[in-house]
C-alpha positions in Angstrom: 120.9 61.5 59.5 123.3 64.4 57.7 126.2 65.6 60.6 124.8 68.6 61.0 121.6 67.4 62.1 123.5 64.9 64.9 125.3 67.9 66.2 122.6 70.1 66.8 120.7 66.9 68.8 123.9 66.7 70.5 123.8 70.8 71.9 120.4 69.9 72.8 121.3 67.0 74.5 123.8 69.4 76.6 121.6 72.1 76.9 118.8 69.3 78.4 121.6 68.4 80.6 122.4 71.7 81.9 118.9 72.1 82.3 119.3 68.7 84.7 122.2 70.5 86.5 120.5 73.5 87.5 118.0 71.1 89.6 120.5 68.3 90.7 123.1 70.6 92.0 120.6 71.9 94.7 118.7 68.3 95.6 122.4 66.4 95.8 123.6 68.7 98.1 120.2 68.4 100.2 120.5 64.4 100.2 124.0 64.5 100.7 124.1 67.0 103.7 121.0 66.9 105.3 119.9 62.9 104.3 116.7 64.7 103.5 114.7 62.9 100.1 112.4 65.8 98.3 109.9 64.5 96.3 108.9 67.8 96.3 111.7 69.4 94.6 110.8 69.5 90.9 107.5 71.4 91.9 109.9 73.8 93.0 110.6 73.8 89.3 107.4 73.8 88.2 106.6 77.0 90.4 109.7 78.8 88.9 108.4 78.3 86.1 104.7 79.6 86.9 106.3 83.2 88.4 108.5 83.8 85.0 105.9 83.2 83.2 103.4 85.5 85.3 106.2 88.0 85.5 106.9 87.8 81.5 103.5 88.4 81.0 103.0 91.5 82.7 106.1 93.4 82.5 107.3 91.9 78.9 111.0 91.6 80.6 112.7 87.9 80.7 115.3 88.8 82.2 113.0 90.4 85.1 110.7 87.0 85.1 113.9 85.1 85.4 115.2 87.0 88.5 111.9 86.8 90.5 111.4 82.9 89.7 115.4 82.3 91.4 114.7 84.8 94.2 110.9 84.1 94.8 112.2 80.5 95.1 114.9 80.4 97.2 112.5 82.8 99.7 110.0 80.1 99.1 112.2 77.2 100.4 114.1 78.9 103.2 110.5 79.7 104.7 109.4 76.1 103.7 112.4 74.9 105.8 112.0 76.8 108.8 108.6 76.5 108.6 108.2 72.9 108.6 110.4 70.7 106.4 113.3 70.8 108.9 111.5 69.0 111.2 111.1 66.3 108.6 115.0 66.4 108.8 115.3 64.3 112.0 112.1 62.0 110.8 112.6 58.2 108.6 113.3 58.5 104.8 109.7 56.9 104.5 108.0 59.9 106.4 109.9 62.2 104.1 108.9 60.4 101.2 105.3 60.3 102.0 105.3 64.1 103.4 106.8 65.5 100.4 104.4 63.9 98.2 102.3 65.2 99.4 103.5 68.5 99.2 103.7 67.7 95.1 100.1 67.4 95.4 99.5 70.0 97.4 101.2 72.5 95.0 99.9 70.8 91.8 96.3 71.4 92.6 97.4 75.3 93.9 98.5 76.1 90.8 95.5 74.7 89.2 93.5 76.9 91.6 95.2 80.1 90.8 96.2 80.0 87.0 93.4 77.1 85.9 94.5 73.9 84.2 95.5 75.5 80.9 99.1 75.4 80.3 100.9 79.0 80.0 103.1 79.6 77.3 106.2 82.4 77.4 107.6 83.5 74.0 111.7 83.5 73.2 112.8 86.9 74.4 113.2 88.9 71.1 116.7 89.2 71.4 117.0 85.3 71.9 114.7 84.6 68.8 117.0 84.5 66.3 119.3 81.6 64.9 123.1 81.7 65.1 125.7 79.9 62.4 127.7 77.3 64.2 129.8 74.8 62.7 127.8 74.9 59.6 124.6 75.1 60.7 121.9 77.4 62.1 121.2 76.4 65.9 118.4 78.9 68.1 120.3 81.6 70.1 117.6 81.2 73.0 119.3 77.3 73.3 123.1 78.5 73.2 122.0 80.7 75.5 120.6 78.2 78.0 123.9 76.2 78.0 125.8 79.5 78.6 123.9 80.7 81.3 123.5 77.5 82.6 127.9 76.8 82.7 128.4 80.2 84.1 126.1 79.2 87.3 127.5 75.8 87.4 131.1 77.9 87.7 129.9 80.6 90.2 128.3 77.4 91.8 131.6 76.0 91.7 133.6 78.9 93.6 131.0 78.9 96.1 131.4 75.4 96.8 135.4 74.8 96.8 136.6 79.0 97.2 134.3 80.1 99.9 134.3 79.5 103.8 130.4 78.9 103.6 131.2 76.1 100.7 133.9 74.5 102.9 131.2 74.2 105.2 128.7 73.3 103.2 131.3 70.3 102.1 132.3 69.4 105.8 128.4 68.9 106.4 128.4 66.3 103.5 131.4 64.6 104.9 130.5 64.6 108.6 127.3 66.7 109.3 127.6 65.4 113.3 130.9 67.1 113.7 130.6 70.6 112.1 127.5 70.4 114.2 129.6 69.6 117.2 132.5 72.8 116.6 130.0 75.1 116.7 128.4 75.9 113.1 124.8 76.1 113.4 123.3 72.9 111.3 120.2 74.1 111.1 120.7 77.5 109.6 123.0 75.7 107.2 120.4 73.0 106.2 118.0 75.7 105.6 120.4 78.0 103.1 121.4 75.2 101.2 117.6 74.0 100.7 116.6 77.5 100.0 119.5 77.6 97.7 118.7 74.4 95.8 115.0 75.5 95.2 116.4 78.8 93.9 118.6 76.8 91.4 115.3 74.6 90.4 113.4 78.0 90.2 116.1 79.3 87.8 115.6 75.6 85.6 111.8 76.3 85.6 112.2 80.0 84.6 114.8 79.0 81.7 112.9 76.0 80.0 109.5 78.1 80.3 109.9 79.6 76.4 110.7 75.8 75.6 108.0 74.3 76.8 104.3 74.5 78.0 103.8 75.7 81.6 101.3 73.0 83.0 100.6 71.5 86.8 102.2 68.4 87.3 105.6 69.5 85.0 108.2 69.2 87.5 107.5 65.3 87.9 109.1 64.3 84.7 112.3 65.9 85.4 112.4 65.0 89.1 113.0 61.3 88.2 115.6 62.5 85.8 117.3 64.5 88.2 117.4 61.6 90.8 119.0 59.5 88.3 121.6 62.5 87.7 122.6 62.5 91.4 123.1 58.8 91.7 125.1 58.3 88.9 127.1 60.9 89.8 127.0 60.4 93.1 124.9 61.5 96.2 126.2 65.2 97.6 128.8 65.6 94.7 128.3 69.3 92.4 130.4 67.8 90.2 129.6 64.6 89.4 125.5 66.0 89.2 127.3 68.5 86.7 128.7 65.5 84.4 126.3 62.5 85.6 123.2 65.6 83.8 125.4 66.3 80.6 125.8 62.7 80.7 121.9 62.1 80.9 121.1 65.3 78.6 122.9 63.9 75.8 121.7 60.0 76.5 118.2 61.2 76.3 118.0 63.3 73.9 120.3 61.7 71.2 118.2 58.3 72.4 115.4 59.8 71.2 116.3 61.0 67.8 118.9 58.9 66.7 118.3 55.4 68.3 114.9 55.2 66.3 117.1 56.6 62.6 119.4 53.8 63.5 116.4 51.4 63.9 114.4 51.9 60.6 117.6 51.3 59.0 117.6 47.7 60.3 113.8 47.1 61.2 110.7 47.6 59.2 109.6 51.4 59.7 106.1 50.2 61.6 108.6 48.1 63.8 110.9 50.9 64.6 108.3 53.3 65.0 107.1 50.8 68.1 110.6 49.8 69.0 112.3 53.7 69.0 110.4 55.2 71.5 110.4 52.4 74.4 113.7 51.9 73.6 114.9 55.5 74.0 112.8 55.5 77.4 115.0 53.0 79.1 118.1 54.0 77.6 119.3 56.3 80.3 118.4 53.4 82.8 120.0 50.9 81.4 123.2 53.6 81.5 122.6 54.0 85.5 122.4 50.4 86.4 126.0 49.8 84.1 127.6 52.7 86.0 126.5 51.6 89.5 127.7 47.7 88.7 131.1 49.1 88.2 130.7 52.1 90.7 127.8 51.4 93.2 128.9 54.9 94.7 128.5 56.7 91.5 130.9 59.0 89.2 132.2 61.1 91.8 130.9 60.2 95.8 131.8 62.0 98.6 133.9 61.0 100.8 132.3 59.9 104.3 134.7 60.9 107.3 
């Protein structure tokens, strides 16, 4: 494997993780402040996904299908939350558990209803579609892009959280949800802002990784597992340990599977490694978790219970 070829798996691996980001940041802070699990949040994803790709197709603007899949989204989960879902709030983790899966299936078989089981498929934005030299090699623009795009939320994410009096509360309802309930901030209006903005944030993910890959029912499973193994290594409620517990995961992953089964054939037979590579690679970022949690069972970065 030549260096140049390493280092482009390794901006994949970050722009996977940013990717990760964009849907942790929103289902941490909904675990950590409301103690609510959604199952149902990577078919937030998956929906994003569906309207910048319905949007692309009619209008031909990205940038338009991109805007509708964060809005549509966070409109989506802000009615989902006072429509329902906040009454899950004051229910067991089991009955969340069971309510928002059921919700995933719910909203897999919709989308099969209304766009059919075919995936959809979004072209790079013309702009985007072109490669760009860096550090000796040609790497796609659309990818850069997605890890630009993706750092600049993470940093107006950022100011939000630790700049603004809404993130100050947002962070006192991590820390001690009973008492900013008790001087007066109204919980539930808070709850349902920061679920609406989390499913905006996955809606964005969806919208972003649609030129990337095929836009199919049942897509936002596969990263939701990720994304739950972002937020506990980096620990539950934390933006910024879901920002470096996904780069983390993003570049695991992705260099896992490309390099670990290179490095394999060079010791095993290449039938072997061809077996061994790929189930290896699958547990890798597993095997990562359960070493970070032996040394810090709270994760990278935990909040802080008052």
């Amino acid at each position: 494997m030549t260096v140049s070829l390493f280092l482009m798996q390794l901006l994949n691996g970050v722009q996977f993780g940013v990717l990760l980001f964009l849907m942790a940041a929103g289902l941490t802070l909904v675990f950590g402040i409301m103690s609510f699990i959604n199952l149902a949040h990577g078919s937030l994803y998956m929906l994003g996904a569906y309207f910048a790709a319905v949007v692309f197709a009619h209008t031909g603007s990205f940038v338009l299908g991109l805007i509708v899949a964060g809005v549509g989204l966070f409109l989506v989960g802000a009615i989902a939350d006072r429509c329902g879902l906040s009454e899950l709030h004051k229910r067991s983790h089991l009955d969340q558990v069971l309510a928002t899966f059921g919700i995933v299936m719910f909203c897999n078989e919709l989308v099969r209803m209304i766009w059919g089981p075919s995936p959809l498929f979004m072209d790079v934005p013309g702009a985007l579609s072109d490669a760009i030299p860096l550090l000796g090699m040609n790497y796609p623009a659309y990818r850069m892009a997605i890890i630009i795009a993706g750092i600049v939320v993470a940093l107006l994410l950022y100011l939000l959280i630790e700049r603004t009096r809404l993130g100050m509360l947002i962070r006192a309802g991590a820390s001690n949800r009973v008492m900013v309930s008790a001087l007066g901030v109204n919980i539930g209006w808070l709850n349902t802002f920061v679920f609406a903005l989390g499913a905006g944030l996955a809606g964005i993910a969806g919208a972003m990784v649609g030129p990337i890959l095929s836009i199919q029912p049942g897509m936002g499973e596969p990263v939701l597992i990720l994304t739950l193994v972002v937020i506990v290594i980096g620990g539950i409620g934390s933006v910024r340990g879901a920002f470096l517990g996904a780069l983390v995961v993003g570049v695991v992953d992705t260099l896992g599977r490309t390099v670990l089964p290179f490095w394999l054939r060079q010791i095993f037979d290449p039938t072997v490694a061809a077996t061994m590579g790929p189930a290896f690679a699958s547990i890798l970022v597993y095997v990562l978790m359960a070493v970070i949690l032996a040394f810090k069972p709270d994760g990278l970065f935990p909040v802080r219970k008052r």
